[in-house]
C-alpha positions in Angstrom: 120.4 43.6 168.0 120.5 40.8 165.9 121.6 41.0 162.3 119.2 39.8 159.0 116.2 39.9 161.6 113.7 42.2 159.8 112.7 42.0 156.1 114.0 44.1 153.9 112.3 47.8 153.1 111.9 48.6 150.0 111.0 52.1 149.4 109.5 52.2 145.8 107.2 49.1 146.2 104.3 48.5 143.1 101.2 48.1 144.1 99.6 46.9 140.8 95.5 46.4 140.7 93.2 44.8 138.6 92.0 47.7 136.9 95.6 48.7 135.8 96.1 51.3 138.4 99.7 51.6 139.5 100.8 52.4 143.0 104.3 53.3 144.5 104.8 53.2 148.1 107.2 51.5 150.3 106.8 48.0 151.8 108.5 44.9 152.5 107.7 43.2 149.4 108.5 44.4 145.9 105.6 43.7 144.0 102.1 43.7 145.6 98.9 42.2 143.1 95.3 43.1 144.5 91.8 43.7 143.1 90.1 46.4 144.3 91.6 50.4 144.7 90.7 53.4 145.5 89.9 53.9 141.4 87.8 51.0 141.3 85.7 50.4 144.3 82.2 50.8 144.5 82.7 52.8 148.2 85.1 55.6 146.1 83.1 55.4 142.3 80.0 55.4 143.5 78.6 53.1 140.8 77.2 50.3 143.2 77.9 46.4 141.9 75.9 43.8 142.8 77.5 39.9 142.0 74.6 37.3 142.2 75.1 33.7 141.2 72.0 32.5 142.8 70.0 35.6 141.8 69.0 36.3 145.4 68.5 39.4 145.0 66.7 39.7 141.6 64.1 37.3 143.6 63.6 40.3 146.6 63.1 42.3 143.8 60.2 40.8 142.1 58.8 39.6 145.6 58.7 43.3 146.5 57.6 44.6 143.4 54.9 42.4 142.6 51.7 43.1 144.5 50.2 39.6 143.5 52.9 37.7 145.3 52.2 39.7 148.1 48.5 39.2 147.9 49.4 35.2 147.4 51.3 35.3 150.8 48.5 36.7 152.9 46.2 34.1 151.4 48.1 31.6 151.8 48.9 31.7 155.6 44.9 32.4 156.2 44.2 29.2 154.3 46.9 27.3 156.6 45.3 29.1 159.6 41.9 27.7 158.7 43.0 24.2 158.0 44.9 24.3 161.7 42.0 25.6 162.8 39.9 22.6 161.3 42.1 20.1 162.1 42.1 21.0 166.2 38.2 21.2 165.9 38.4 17.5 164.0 40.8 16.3 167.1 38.4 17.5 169.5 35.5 15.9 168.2 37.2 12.8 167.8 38.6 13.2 171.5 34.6 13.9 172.8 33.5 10.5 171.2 
């Protein structure tokens, strides 16, 4: 076996996270930085956390909760549904002439 092949182990690695939890385990790097741990994730807390720039979901929200944008929708596609409807009669006519 070669010699200076594998990295080297180091048995009392820190895993350090965002929230200022501490972890020592053993890896091949010394010092390991990451966000999210078993302290602070919404899967292990419970407390759910929702990031939205483009407010997506405050939109499904309001659209779901709001019976008058609900009603508007309906409307809406039966007044589309009647102008098709009117046009194809108009081509028709104009077609019969």
């Amino acid at each position: 076996m070669k010699k200076d092949l594998h990295p080297t182990y180091h048995t009392d690695a820190k895993i350090t996270c965002a929230c200022g939890n501490e972890i020592t385990t053993g890896s091949t790097q010394e010092n390991i930085n990451i966000e999210l741990c078993s302290k602070c994730h919404p899967f292990y807390t419970g407390e759910q956390k929702i990031v939205d720039t483009a407010r997506r979901v405050e939109k499904f929200e309001t659209k779901t909760t709001n019976k008058e944008d609900a009603d508007f929708g309906s409307k809406a596609k039966a007044e589309k549904k009647a102008a098709r409807a009117k046009m194809r009669a108009d081509k028709k006519a104009q077609a019969e002439k």
